[in-house]
C-alpha positions in Angstrom: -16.8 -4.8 -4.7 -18.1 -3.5 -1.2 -15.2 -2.8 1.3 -15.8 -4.8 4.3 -15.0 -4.0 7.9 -13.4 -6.6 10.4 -16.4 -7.4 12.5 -18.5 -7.9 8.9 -16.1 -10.5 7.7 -16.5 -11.8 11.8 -20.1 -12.4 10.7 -19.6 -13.6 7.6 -17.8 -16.7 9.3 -21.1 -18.3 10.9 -22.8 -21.4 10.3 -24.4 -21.6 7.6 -28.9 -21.0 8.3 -29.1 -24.3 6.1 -27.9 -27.9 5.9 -29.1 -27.9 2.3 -26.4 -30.2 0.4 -24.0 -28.5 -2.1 -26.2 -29.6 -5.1 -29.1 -27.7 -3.9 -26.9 -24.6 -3.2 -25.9 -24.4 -6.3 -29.4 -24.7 -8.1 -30.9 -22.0 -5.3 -27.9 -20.0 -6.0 -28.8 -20.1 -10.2 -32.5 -19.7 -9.7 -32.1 -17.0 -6.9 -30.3 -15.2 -9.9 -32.0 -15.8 -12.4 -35.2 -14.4 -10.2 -33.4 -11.1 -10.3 -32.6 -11.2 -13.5 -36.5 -11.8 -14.8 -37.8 -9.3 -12.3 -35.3 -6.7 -13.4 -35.6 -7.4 -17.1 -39.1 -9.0 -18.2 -41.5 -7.7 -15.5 -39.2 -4.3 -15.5 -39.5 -4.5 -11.5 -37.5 -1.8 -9.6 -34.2 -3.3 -8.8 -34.6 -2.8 -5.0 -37.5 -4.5 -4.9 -36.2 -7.8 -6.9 -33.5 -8.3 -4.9 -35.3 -8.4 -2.1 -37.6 -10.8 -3.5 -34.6 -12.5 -5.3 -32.9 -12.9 -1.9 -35.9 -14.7 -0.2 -36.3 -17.0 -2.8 -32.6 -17.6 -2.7 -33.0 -18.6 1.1 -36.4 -20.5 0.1 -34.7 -22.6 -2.9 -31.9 -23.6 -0.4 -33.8 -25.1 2.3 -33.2 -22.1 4.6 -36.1 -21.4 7.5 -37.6 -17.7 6.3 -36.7 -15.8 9.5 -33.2 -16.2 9.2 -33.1 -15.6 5.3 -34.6 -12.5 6.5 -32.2 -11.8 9.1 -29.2 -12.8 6.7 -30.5 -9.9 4.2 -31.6 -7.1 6.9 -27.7 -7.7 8.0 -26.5 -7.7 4.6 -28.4 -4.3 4.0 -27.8 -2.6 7.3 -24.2 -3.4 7.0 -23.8 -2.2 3.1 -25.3 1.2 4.1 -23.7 1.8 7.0 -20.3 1.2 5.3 -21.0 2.4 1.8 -23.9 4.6 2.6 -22.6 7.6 4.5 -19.5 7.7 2.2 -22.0 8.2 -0.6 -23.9 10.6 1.1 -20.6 13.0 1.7 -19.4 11.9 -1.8 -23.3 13.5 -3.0 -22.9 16.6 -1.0 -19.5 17.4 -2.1 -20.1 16.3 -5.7 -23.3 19.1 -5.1 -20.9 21.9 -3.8 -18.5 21.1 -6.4 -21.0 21.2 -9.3 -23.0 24.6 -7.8 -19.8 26.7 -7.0 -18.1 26.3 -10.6 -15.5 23.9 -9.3 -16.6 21.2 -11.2 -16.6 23.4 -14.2 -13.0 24.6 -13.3 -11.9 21.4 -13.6 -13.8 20.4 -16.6 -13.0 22.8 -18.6 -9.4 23.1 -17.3 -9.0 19.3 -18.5 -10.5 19.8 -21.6 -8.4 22.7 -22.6 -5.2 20.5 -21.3 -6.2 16.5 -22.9 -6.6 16.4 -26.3 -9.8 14.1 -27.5 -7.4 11.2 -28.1 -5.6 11.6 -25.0 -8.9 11.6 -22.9 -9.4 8.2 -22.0 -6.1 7.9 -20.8 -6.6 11.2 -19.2 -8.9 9.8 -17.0 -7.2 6.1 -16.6 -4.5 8.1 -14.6 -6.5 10.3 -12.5 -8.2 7.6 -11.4 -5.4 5.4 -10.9 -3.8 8.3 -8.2 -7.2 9.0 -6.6 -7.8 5.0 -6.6 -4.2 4.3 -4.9 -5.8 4.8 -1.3 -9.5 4.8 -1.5 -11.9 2.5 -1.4 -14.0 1.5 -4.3 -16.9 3.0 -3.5 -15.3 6.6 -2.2 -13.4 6.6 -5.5 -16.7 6.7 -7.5 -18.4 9.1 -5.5 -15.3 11.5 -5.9 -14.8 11.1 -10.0 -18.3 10.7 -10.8 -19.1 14.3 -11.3 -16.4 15.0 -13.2 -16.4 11.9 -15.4 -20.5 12.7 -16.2 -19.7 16.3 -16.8 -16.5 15.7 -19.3 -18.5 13.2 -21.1 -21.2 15.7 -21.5 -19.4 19.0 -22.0 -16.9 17.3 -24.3 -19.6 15.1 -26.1 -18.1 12.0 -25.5 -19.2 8.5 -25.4 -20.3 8.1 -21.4 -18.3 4.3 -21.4 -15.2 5.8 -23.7 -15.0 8.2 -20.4 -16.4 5.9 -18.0 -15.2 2.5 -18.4 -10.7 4.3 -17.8 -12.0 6.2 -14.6 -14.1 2.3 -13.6 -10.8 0.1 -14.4 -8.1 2.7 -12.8 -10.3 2.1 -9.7 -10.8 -1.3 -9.8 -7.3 -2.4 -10.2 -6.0 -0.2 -7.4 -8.7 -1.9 -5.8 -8.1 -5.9 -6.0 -4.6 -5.6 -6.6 -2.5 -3.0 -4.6 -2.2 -2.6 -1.4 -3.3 -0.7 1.2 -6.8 -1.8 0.1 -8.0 -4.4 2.3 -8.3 -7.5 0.4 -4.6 -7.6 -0.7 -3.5 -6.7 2.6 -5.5 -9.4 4.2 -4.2 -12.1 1.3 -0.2 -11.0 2.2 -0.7 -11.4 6.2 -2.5 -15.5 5.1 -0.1 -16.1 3.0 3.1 -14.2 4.6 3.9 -12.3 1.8 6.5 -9.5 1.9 4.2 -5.9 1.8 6.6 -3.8 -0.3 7.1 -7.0 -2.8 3.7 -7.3 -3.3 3.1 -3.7 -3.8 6.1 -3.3 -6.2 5.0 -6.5 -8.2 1.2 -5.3 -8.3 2.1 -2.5 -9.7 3.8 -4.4 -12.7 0.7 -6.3 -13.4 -1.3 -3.2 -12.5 -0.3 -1.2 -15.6 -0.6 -3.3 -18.8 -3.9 -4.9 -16.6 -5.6 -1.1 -17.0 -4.3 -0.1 -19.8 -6.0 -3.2 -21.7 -9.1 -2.9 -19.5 -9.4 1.0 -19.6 -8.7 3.2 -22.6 -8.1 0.2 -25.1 -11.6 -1.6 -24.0 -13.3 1.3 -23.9 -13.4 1.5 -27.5 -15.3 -1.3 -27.9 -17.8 -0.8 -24.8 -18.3 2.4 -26.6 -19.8 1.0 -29.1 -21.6 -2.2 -27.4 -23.5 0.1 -25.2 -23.4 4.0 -27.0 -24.6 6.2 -24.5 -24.6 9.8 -23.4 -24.5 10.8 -19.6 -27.5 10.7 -17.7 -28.8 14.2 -17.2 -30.5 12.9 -13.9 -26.9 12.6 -12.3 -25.2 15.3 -14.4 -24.3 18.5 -11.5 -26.3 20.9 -12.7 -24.5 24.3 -14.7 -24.3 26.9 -11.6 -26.1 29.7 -12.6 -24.1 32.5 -14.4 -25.0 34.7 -12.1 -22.0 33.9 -9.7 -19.8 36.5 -9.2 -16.8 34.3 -8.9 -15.9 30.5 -8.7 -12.7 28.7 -7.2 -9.7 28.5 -9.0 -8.6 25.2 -10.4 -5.8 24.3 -7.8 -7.8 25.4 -4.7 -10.6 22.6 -6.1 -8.2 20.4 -6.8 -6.8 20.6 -3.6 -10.2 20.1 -1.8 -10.6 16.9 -4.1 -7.8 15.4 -3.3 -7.8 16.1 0.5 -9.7 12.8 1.8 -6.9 11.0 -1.2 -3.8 12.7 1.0 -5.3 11.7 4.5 -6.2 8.2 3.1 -2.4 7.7 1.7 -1.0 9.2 4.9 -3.1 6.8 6.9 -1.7 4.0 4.8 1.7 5.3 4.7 1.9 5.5 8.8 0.7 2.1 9.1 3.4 0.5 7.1 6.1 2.5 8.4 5.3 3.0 11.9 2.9 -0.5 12.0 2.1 0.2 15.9 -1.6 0.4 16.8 -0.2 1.9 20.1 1.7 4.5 18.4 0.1 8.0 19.0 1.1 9.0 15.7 -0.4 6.0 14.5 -3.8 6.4 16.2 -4.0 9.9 15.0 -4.3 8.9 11.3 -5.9 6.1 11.2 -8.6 8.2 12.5 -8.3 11.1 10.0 -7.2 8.8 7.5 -10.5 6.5 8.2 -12.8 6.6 4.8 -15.6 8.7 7.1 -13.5 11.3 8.3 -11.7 11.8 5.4 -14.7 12.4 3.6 -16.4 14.7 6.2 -12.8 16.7 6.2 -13.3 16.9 2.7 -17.0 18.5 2.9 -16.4 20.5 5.5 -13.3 22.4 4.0 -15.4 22.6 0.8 -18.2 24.8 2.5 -15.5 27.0 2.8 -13.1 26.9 -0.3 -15.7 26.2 -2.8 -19.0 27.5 -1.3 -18.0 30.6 0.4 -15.1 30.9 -2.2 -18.3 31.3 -5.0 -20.3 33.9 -2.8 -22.7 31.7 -1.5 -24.5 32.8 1.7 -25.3 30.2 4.5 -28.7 29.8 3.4 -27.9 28.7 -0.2 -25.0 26.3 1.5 -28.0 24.6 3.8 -30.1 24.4 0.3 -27.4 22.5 -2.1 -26.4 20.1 0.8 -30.3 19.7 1.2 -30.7 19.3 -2.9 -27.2 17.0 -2.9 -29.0 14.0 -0.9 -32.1 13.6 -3.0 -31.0 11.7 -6.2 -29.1 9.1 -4.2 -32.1 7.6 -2.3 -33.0 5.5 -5.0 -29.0 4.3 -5.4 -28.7 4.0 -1.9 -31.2 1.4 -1.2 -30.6 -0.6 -4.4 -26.6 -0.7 -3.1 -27.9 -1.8 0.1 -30.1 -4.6 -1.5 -27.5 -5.9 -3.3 -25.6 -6.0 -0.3 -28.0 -8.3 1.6 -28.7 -10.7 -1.7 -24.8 -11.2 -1.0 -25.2 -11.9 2.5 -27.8 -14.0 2.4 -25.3 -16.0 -0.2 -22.8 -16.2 2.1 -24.8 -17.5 4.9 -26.7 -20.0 3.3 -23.0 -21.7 2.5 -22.4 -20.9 -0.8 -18.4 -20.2 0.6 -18.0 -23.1 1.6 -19.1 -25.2 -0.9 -17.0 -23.3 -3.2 -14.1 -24.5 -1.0 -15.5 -28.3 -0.8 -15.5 -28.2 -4.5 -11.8 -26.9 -4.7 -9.7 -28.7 -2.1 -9.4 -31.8 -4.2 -7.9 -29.8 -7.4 -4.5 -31.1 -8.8 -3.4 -27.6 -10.5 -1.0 -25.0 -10.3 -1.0 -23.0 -7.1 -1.3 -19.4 -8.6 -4.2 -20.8 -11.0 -5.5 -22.6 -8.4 -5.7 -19.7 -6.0 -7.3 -17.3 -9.6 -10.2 -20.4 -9.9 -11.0 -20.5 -6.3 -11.2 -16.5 -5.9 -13.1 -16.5 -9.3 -15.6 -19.2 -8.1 -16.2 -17.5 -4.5 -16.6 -14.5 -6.3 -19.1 -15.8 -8.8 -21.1 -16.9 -5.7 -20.8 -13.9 -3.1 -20.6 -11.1 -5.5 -17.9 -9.8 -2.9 -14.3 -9.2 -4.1 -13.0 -8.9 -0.3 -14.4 -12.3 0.9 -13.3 -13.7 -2.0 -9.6 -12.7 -1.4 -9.9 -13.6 1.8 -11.3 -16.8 1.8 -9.0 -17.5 -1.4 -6.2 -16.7 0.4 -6.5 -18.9 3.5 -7.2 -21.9 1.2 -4.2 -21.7 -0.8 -2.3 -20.2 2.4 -0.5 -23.8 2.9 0.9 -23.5 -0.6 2.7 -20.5 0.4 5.0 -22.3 2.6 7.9 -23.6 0.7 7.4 -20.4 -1.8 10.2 -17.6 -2.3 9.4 -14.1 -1.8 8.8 -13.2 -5.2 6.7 -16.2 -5.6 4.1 -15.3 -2.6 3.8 -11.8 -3.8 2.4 -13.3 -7.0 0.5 -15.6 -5.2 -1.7 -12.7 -3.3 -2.0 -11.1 -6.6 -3.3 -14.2 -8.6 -6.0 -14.3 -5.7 -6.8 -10.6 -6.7 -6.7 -10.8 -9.9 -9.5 -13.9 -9.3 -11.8 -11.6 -6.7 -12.6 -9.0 -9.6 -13.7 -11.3 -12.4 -17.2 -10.8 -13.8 -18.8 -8.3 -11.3 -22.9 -9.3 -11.6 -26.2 -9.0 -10.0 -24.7 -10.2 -6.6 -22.7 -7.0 -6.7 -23.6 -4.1 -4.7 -20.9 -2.1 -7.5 -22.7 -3.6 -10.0 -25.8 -1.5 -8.8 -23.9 1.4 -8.1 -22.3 1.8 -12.0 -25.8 0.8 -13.4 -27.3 3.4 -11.5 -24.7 6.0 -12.1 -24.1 5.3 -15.3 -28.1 5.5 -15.9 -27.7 2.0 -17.5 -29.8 -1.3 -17.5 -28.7 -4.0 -16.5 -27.7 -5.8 -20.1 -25.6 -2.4 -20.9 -24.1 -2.8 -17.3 -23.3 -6.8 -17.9 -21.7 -5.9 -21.5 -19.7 -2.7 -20.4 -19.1 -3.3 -16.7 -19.2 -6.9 -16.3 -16.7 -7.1 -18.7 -14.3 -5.0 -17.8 -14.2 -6.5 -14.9 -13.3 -10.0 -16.5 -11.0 -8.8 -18.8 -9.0 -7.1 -15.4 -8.8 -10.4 -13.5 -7.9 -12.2 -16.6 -5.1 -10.3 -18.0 -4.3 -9.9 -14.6 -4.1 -13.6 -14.1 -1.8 -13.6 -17.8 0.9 -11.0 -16.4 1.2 -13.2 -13.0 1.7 -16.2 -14.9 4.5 -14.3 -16.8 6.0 -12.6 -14.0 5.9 -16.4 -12.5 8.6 -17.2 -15.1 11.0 -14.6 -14.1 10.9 -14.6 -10.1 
């Protein structure tokens, strides 16, 4: 589900390293997964280490001369990190501060007082629903993480009964509403209407998490019955504080890179002038990296310094925040370059030689070719976009109403069944402290059962607009 930047999808658009026919992708494309797979499961390999090897053999099985399959995942890897990896880092640090100060425990405990064990899961569905509006997927995660780990464990509750409402909230504001980057790509192919879009998605959007979050977490509770890793768990601060923030103040810090995300948005479909000064101001401070850095920077003062800490224990838990993530860092990037390499071997395009000929509905055509791409790339984004300049022509003749639904049938077909191509796939099964049959059987999914009910309340809406 990695966000990805203009120039990325640029790259993404080469020719492909191989002239390997479609029949040979698709068999290097099964056996480069199922390599993974075996690594990861039988031989218990670190999961770094078998996608690399998983992505070489991918490039091997398909023809592909060894120096660019290496290039292809270097690039893959370099580019996951540099988008995904710094926002985890800040995420880490300001999870750390959070967690050492008492903040983390201010909210905890302040939602636990407030939510009822009934009410919890759907607690959470919302909260990450409003923090998911403007962020990306991966920024989301790193925000609610701490909290979700630490309600699950304070509370004793089932780690996917907490988990799997915070996962869906995000992952629908993700493939289906707008200002995310996949949707808003989809609208400009197709020339749908941006306010249309973003009232219709959130139509679908409700039922969609609803089913996928706090209903389906019932049953992933008890697929995959697990407590939250105490690896990844903020540690208690020490009792010793004299003091710890109070709940609004750590809300507020929270929330800041949300606000100066939304405003960012909010300017740029209002004022929509890259020459605007207004305009260039937020999309700077509304830019994932920034907001996140705001975010850390405020909390050395409102959490840290708010809790007594002196500037020597501030150094320390930034110091102590970066540790855990190594391992989760390089496995993200991994995954990042096995989808690469899929992308340049051809595996796109084939999807879309495969698809031109089909004689089917256009909003079920545009959910099977986003489903399909998906399947291959492990990339929500490129499969939206690719999706959507495919089915783009269909759009012509369309109403309004009718293209709105259109971009969202492509979202709806860029989430289903996140796998081992996945650099968010990684990231839940190393946050979640799962392996990766738990993560196919809780995450997995919920991801399907998003794009499909997704695809179901399109199809209805279809009948009334």
């Amino acid at each position: 589900m990695t966000s990805l930047s203009v120039e990325t999808l640029a790259a993404d658009a080469v020719e492909p390293i191989t002239s390997a026919g479609n029949a040979q992708l698709g068999i290097a494309v099964l056996a480069g997964i199922a390599v993974i797979v075996l690594l990861i499961t039988k031989f218990k390999l670190h999961a770094f280490l078998a996608l690399t090897i998983g992505s070489l053999a991918l490039g091997a099985f398909a023809g592909a001369p060894l120096a660019d399959t290496i290039k292809s995942f270097s690039t893959g890897l370099g580019n996951t990190v540099a988008g995904v990896g710094v926002l985890i880092a800040l995420g880490a640090i300001l999870g750390k501060l959070l967690a050492d100060s008492g903040g983390a425990d201010q909210i905890v405990d302040t939602i636990l007082a407030k939510a009822s064990k009934r009410s919890m899961p759907w607690a959470m569905v919302l909260i990450a629903s409003v923090i998911g509006l403007p962020l990306f997927f991966e920024v989301g995660i790193v925000l609610l993480i701490p909290v979700v780990l630490m309600v699950a464990k304070r509370g004793n509750y089932s780690l996917m009964r907490i988990g799997i409402p915070a996962l869906a909230g995000l992952s629908v504001m993700h493939g289906l509403i707008p200002p995310h980057p996949g949707p808003l790509v989809a609208i400009d192919a197709v020339g749908a209407n941006l306010g249309v879009t973003l009232a219709l998605g959130l139509v679908v959007a409700v039922p969609t998490v609803i089913i996928a979050g706090p209903l389906f977490s019932r049953y992933a509770a008890r697929w995959v019955d697990i407590q939250a890793p105490e690896h990844m768990i903020p540690s208690r601060p020490s009792e010793d504080l004299e003091k710890r923030p109070g709940f609004g103040v750590t809300v507020a810090t929270v929330l800041l890179p949300v606000v100066l995300m939304l405003v960012k948005a909010l300017v740029d479909i209002v004022v929509d002038d890259p020459e605007n000064a207004v305009q260039k101001v937020t999309d700077v401070i509304g830019s994932p990296l920034i907001a996140l850095l705001a975010a850390v920077i405020v909390a050395l003062f409102t959490l840290g310094r708010a809790a007594g800490f002196t500037k020597e224990r501030l150094s320390s838990t930034v110091d102590k925040s970066l540790a855990p993530i190594a391992g989760v860092l390089l496995i993200v990037g991994a995954g990042g370059g096995f989808k690469q390499t899929l992308i340049d071997i051809g595996v796109g395009q084939m999807i879309l030689d495969f698809s031109k000929d089909w004689s089917i509905p256009a909003l079920l055509l545009a959910w099977l070719i986003a489903v399909a791409i998906r399947l291959a790339t492990g990339s929500a984004t490129v499969a939206t976009i690719s999706a959507a300049g495919l089915v783009a022509p269909l759009a012509a003749g369309m109403s309004t109403g009718e293209t709105a639904l259109l971009v969202l049938a492509i979202g709806a077909g860029s989430l289903f069944f996140s796998h081992v191509n996945d650099a968010g796939f990684w990231l839940v099964k190393e946050y979640f402290g799962m392996n990766v049959g738990q993560t196919i059987k809780t995450w997995s999914v919920m991801e399907t059962i998003i794009s499909v009910v997704g695809l179901v309340f399109v199809l209805l809406l279809s009948l009334l607009v």
